[in-house]
DRENVEXRO-644831 format. One line per field, with one value per atom (N, C-alpha, C, CB): atom name; chain; x, y, z; residue number from 1; residue in one letter. Coordinates in pm, 1 decimal. Glycine has a CB too. Example, Ala and Ser with C-alpha at 12.3 -4.5 7.8 and 13.67 -1.06 7.14 Angstrom:
# DRENVEXRO-644831
atomo: N,CA,C,CB,N,CA,C,CB
cadena: A,A,A,A,A,A,A,A
c1: 1319.0,1230.0,1320.0,1130.8,1285.0,1367.0,1290.0,1408.4
c2: -569.0,-450.0,-330.0,-447.3,-225.0,-106.0,3.0,-59.8
c3: 780.0,780.0,780.0,904.6,708.0,714.0,787.0,572.5
num: 1,1,1,1,2,2,2,2
residuo: a,a,a,a,s,s,s,s
# end
This chain:
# DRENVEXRO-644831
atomo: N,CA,C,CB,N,CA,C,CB,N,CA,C,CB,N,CA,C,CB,N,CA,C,CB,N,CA,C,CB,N,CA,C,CB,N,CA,C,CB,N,CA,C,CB,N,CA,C,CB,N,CA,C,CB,N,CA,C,CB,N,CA,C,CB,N,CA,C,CB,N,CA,C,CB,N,CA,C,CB,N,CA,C,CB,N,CA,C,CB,N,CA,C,CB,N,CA,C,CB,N,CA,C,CB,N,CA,C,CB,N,CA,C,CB,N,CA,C,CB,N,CA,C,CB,N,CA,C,CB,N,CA,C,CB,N,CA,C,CB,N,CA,C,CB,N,CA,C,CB,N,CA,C,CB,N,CA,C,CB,N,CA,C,CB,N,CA,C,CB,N,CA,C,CB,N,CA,C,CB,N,CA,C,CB,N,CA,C,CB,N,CA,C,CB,N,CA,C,CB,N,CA,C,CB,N,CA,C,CB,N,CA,C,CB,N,CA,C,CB,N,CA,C,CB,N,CA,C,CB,N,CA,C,CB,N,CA,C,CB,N,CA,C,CB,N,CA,C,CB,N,CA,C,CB,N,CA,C,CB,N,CA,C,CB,N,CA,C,CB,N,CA,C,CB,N,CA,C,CB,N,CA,C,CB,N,CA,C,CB,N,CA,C,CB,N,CA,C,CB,N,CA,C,CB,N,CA,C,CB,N,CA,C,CB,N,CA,C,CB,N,CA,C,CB,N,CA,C,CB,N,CA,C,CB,N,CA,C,CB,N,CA,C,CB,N,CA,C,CB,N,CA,C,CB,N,CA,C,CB,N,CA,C,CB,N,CA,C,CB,N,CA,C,CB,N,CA,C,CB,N,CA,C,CB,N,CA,C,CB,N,CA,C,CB,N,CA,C,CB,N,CA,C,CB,N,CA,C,CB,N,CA,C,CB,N,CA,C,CB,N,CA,C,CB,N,CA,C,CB,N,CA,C,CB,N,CA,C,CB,N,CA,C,CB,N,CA,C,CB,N,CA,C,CB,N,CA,C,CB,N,CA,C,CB,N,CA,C,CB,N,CA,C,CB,N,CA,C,CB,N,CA,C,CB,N,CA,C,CB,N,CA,C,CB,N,CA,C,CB,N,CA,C,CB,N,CA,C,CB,N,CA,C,CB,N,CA,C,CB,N,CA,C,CB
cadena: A,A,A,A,A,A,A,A,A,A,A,A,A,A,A,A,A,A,A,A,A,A,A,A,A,A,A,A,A,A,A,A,A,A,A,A,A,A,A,A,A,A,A,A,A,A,A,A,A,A,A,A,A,A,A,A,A,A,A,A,A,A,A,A,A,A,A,A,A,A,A,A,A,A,A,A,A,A,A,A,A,A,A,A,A,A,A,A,A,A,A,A,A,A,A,A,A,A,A,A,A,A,A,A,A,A,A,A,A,A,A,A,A,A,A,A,A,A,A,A,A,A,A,A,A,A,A,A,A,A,A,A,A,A,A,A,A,A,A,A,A,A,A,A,A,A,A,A,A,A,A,A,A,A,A,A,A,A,A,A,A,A,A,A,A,A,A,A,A,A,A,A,A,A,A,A,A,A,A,A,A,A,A,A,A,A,A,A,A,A,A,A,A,A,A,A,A,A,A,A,A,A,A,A,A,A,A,A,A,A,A,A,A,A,A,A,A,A,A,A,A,A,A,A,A,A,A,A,A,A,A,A,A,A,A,A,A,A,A,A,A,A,A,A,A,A,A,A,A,A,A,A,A,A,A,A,A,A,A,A,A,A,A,A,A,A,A,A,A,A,A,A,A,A,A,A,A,A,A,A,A,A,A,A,A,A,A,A,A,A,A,A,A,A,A,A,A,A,A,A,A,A,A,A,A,A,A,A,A,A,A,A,A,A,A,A,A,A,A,A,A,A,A,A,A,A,A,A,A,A,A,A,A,A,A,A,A,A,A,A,A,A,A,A,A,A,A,A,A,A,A,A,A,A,A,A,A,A,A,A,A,A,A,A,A,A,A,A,A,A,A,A,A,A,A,A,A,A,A,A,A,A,A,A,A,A,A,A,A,A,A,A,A,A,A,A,A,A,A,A,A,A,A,A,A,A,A,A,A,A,A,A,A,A,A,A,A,A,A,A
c1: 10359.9,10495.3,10582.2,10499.1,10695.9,10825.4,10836.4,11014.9,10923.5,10962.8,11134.2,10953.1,11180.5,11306.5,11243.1,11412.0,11102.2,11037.0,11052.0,10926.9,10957.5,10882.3,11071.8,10756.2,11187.1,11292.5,11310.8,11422.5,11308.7,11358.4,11254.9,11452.6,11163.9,11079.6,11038.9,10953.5,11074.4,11094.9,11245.6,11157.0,11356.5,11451.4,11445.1,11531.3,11400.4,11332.9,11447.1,11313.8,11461.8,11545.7,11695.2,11495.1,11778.4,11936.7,11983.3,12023.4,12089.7,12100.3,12198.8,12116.1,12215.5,12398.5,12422.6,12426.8,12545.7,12558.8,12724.0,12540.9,12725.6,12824.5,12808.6,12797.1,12971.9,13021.7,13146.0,13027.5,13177.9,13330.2,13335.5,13374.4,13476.4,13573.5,13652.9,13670.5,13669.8,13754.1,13814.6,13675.5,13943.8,14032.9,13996.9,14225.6,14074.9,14058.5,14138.0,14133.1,14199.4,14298.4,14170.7,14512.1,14066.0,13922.3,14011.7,13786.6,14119.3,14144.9,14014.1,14276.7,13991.7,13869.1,13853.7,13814.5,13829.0,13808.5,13633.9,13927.0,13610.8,13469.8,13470.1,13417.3,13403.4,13384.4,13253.4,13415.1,13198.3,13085.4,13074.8,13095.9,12971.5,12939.6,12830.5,12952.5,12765.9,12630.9,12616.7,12635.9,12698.9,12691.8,12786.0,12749.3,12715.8,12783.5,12823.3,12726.7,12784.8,12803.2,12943.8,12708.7,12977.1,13112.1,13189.5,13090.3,13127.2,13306.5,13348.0,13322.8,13248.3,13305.2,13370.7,13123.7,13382.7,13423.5,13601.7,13271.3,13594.8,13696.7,13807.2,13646.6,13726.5,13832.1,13865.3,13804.9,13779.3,13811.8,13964.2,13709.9,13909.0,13979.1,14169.6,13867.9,14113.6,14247.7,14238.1,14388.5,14136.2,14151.9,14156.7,14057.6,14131.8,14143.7,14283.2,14017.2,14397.3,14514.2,14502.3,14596.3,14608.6,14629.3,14575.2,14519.6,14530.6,14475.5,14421.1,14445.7,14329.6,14237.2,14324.5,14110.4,14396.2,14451.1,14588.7,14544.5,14651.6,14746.0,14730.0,14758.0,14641.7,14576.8,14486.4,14485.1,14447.0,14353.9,14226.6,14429.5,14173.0,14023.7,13933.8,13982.6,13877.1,13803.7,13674.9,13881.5,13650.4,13537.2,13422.6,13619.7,13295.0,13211.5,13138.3,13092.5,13188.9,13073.0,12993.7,13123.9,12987.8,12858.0,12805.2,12831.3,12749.2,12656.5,12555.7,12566.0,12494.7,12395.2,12338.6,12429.8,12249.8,12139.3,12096.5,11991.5,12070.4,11962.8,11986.1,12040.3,11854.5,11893.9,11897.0,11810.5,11979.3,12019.1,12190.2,12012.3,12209.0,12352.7,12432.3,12393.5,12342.2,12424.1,12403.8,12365.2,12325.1,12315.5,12418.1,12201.9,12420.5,12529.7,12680.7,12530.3,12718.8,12802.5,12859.2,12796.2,12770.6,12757.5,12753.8,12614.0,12712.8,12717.7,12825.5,12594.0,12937.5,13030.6,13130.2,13008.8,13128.8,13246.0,13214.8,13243.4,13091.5,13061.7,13146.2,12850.5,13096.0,13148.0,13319.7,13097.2,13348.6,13530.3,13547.3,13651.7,13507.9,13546.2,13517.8,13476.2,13450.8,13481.7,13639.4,13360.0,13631.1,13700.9,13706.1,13714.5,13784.4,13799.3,13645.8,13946.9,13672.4,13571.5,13429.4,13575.5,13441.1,13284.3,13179.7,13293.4,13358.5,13285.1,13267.2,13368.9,13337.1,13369.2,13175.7,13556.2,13132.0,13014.3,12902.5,13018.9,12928.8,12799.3,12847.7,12815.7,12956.0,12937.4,12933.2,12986.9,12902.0,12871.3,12707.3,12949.8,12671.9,12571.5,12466.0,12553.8,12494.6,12447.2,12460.8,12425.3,12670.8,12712.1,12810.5,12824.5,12751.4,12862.3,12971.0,12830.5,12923.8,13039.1,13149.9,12979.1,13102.3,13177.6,13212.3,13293.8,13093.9,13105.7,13086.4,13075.2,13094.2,13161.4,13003.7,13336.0,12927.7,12792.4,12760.5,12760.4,12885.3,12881.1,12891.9,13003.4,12896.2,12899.3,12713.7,12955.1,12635.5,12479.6,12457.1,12369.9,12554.3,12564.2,12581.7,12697.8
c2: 141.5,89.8,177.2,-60.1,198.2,315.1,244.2,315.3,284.6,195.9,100.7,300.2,159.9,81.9,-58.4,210.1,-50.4,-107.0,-213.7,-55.8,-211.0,-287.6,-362.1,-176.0,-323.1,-375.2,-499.9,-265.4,-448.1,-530.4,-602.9,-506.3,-584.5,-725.0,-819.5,-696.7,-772.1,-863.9,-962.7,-719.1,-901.3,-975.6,-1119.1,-905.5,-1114.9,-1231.1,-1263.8,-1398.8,-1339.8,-1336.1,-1378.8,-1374.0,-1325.9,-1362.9,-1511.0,-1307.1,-1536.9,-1692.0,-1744.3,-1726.4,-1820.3,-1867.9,-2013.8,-1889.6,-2016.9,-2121.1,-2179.9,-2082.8,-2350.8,-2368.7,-2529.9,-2359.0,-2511.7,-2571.9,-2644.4,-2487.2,-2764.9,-2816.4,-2809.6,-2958.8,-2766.1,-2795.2,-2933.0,-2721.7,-2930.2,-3094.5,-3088.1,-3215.3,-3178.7,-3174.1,-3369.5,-3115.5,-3369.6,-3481.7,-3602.0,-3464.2,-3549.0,-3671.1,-3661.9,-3625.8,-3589.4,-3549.7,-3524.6,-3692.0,-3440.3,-3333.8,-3256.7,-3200.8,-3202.8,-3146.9,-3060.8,-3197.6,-2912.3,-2797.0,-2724.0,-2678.8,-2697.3,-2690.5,-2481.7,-2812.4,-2449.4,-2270.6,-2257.1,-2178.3,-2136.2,-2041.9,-1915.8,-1983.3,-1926.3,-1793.5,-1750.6,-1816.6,-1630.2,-1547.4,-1577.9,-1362.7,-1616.2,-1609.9,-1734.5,-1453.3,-1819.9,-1944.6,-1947.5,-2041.0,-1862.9,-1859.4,-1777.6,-1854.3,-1684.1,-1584.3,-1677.5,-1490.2,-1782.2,-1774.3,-1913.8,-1762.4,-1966.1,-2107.3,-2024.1,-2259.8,-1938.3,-1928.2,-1823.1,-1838.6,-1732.2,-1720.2,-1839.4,-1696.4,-1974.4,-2046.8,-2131.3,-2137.2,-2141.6,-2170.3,-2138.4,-2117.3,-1969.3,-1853.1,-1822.6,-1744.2,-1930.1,-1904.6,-1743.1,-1926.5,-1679.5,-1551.7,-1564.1,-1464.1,-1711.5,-1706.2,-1791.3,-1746.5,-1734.2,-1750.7,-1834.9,-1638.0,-1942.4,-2046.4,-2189.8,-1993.7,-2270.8,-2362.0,-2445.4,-2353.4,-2388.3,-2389.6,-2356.6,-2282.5,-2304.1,-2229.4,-2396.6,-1995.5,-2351.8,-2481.6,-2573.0,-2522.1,-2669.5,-2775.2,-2787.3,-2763.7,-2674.7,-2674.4,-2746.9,-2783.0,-2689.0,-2701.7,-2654.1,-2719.4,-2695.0,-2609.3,-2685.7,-2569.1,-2795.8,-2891.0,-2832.2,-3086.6,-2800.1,-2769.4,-2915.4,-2634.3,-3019.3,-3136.5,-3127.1,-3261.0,-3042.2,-3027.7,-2906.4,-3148.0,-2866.9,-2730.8,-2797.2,-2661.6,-2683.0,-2658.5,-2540.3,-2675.3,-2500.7,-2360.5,-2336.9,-2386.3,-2210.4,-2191.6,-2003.0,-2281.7,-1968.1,-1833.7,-1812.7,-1738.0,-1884.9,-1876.1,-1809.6,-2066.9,-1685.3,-1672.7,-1741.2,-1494.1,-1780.9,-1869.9,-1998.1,-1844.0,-2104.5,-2181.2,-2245.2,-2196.4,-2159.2,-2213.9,-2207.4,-2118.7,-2127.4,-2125.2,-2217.8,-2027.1,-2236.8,-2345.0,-2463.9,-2331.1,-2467.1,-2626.0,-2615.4,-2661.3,-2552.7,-2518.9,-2589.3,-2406.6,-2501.2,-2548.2,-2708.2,-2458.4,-2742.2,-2920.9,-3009.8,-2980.3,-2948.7,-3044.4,-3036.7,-2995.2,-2915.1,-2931.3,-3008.8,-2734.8,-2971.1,-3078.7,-3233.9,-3045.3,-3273.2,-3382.4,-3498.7,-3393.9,-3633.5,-3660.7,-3673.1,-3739.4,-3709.7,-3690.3,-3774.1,-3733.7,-3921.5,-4037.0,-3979.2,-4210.6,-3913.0,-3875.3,-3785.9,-3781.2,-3663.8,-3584.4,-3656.0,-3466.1,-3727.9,-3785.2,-3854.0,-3927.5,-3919.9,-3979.3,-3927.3,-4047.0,-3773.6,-3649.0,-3664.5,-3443.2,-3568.2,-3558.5,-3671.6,-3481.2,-3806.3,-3957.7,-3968.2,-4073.1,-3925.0,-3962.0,-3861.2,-3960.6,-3720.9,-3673.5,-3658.4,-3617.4,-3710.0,-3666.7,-3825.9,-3483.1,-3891.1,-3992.2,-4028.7,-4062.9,-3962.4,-3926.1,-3824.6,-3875.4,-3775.3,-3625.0,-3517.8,-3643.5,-3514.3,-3448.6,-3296.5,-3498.7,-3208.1,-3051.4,-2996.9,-2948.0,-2986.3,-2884.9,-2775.0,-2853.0,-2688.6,-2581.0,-2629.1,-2487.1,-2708.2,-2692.1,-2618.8,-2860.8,-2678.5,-2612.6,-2439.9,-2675.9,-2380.0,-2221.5,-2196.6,-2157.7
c3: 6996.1,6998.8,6907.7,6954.6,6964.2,6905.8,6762.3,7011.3,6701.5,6600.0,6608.2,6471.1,6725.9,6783.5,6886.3,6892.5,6951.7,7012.7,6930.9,7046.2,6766.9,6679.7,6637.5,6535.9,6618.9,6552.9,6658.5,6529.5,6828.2,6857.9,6905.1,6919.9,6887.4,6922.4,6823.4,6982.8,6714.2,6562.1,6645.1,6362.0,6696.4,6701.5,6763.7,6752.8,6826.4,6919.7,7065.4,6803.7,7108.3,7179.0,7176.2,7244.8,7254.7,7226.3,7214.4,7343.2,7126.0,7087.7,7144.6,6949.4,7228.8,7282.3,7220.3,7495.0,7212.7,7150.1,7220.0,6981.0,7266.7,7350.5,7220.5,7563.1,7191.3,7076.9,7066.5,6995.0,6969.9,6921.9,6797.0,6954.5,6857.9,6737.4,6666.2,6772.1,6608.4,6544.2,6448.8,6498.2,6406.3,6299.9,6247.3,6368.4,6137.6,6076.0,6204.1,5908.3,6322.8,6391.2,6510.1,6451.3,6517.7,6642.4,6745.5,6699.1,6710.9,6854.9,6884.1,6828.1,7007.8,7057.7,7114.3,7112.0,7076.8,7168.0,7172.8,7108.6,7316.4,7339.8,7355.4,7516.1,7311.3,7312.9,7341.0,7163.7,7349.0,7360.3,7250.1,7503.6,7221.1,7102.0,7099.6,6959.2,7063.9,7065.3,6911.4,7118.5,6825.3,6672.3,6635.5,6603.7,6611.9,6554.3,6451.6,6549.4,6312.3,6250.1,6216.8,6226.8,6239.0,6314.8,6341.6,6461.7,6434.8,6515.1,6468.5,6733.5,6393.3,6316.0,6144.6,6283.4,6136.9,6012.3,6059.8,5901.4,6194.8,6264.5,6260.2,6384.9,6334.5,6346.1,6195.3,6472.2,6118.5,6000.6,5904.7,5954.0,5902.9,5872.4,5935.3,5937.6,6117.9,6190.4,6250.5,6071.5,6235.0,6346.5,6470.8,6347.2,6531.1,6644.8,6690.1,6695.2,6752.9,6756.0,6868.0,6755.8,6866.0,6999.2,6934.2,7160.3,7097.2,7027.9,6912.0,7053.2,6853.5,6715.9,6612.5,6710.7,6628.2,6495.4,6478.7,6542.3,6574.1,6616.8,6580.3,6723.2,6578.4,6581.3,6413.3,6724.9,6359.7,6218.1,6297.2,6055.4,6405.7,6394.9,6370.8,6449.9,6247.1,6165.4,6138.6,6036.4,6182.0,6173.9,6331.8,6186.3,6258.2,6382.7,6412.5,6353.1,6454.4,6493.6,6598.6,6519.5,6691.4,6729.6,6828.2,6785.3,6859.1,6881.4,6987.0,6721.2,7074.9,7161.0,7152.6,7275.0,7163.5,7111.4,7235.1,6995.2,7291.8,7426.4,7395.4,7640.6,7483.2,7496.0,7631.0,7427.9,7709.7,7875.5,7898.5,7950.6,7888.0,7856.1,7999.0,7823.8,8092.5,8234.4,8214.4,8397.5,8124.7,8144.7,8043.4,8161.3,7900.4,7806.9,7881.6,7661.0,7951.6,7991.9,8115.2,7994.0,8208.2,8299.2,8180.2,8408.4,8113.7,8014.1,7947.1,7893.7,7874.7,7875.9,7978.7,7878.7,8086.3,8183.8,8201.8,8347.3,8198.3,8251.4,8135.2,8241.0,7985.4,7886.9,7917.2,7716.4,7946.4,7917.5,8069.4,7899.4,8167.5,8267.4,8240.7,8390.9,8144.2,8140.1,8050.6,8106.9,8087.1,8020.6,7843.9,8082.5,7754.6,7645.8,7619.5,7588.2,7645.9,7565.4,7582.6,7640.1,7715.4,7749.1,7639.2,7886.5,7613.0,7465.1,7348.1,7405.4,7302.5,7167.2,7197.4,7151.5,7294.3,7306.9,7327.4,7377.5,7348.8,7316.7,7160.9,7406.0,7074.6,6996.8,6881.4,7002.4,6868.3,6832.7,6838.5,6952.2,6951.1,6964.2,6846.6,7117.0,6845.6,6696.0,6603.5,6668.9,6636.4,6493.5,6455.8,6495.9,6443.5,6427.1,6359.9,6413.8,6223.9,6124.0,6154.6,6005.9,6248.1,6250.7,6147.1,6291.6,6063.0,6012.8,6020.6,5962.2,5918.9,5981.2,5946.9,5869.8,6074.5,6079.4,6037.7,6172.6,5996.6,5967.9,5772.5,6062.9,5699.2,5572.8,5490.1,5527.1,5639.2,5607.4,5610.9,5735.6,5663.0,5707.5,5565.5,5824.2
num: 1,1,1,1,2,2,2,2,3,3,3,3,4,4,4,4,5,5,5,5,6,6,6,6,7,7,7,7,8,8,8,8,9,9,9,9,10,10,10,10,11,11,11,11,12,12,12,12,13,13,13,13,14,14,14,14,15,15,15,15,16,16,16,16,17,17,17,17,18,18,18,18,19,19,19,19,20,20,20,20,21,21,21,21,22,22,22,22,23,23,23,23,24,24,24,24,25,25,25,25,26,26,26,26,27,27,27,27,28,28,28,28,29,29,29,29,30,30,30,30,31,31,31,31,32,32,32,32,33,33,33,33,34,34,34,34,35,35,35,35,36,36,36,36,37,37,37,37,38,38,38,38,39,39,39,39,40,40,40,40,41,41,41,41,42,42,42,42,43,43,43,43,44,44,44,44,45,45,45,45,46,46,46,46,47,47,47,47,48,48,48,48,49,49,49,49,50,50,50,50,51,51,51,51,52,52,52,52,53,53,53,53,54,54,54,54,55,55,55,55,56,56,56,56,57,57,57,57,58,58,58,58,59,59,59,59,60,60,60,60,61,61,61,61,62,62,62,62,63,63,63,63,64,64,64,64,65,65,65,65,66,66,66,66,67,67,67,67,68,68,68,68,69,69,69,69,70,70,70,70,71,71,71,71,72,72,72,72,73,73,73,73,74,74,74,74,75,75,75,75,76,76,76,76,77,77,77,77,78,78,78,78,79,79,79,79,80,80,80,80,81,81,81,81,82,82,82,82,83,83,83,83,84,84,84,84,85,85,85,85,86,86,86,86,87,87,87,87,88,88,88,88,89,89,89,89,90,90,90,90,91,91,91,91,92,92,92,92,93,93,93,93,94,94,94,94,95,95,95,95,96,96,96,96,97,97,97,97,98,98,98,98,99,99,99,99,100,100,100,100,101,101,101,101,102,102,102,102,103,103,103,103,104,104,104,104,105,105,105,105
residuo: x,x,x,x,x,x,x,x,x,x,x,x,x,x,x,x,x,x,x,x,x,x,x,x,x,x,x,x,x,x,x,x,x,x,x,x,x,x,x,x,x,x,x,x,x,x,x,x,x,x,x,x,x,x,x,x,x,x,x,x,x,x,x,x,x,x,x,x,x,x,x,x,x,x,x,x,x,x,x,x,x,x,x,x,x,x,x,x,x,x,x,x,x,x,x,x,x,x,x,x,x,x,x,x,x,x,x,x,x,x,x,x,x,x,x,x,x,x,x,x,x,x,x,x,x,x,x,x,x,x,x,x,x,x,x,x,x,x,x,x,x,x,x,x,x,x,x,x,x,x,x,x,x,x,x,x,x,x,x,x,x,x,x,x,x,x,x,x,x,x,x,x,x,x,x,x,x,x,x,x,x,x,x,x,x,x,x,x,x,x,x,x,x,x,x,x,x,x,x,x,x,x,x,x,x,x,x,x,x,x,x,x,x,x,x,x,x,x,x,x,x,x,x,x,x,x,x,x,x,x,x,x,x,x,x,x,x,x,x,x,x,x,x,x,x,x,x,x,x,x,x,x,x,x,x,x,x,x,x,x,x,x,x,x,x,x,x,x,x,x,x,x,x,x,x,x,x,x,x,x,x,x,x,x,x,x,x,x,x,x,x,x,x,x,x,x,x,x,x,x,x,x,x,x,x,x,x,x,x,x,x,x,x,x,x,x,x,x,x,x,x,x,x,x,x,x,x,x,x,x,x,x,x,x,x,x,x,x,x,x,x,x,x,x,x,x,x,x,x,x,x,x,x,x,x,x,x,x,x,x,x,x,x,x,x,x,x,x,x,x,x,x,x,x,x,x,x,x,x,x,x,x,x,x,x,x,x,x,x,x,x,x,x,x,x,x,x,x,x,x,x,x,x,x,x,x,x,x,x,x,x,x,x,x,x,x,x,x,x,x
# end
């Protein structure tokens, strides 16, 4: 085995991650990221202009993990097609407090 072989097979496989956002009033925006850690500190930060920034959603209450880059994304489009109560009752059901997931990063 090369030694670029041995780096990336230490890496293990790619991480997707299909996620919300939340403010203290639980406005709700749902994204996709390869690095959760990045793009919850982006919207933290406000690098990401529009929505999120608009709104101060900076609370991560809840996350999904897979390394399927079609399936996070197909799960993605399902959560935002749904109605509001439906999300608030995914993210309740792990996070009930709503509290901000990302304070463990």
């Amino acid at each position: 085995m090369t030694p670029e072989q041995c780096v990336f097979a230490h890496m293990g496989p790619k991480r997707y991650y299909v996620y919300i956002m939340s403010n203290r009033s639980k406005t709700i925006c749902t994204g996709v990221t390869n690095n959760l850690e990045r793009r919850v500190y982006q919207h933290k930060s406000k690098q990401i202009q529009g929505f999120t920034a608009k709104y101060n959603l900076t609370r991560l209450v809840y996350y999904e993990e897979t390394t399927d880059v079609v399936s996070v994304i197909s799960r993605q489009k399902t959560i935002k097609g749904w109605l509001r109560v439906k999300k608030i009752t995914l993210i309740e059901s792990v996070n009930p407090t709503w509290k901000d997931l990302s304070a463990s990063f």
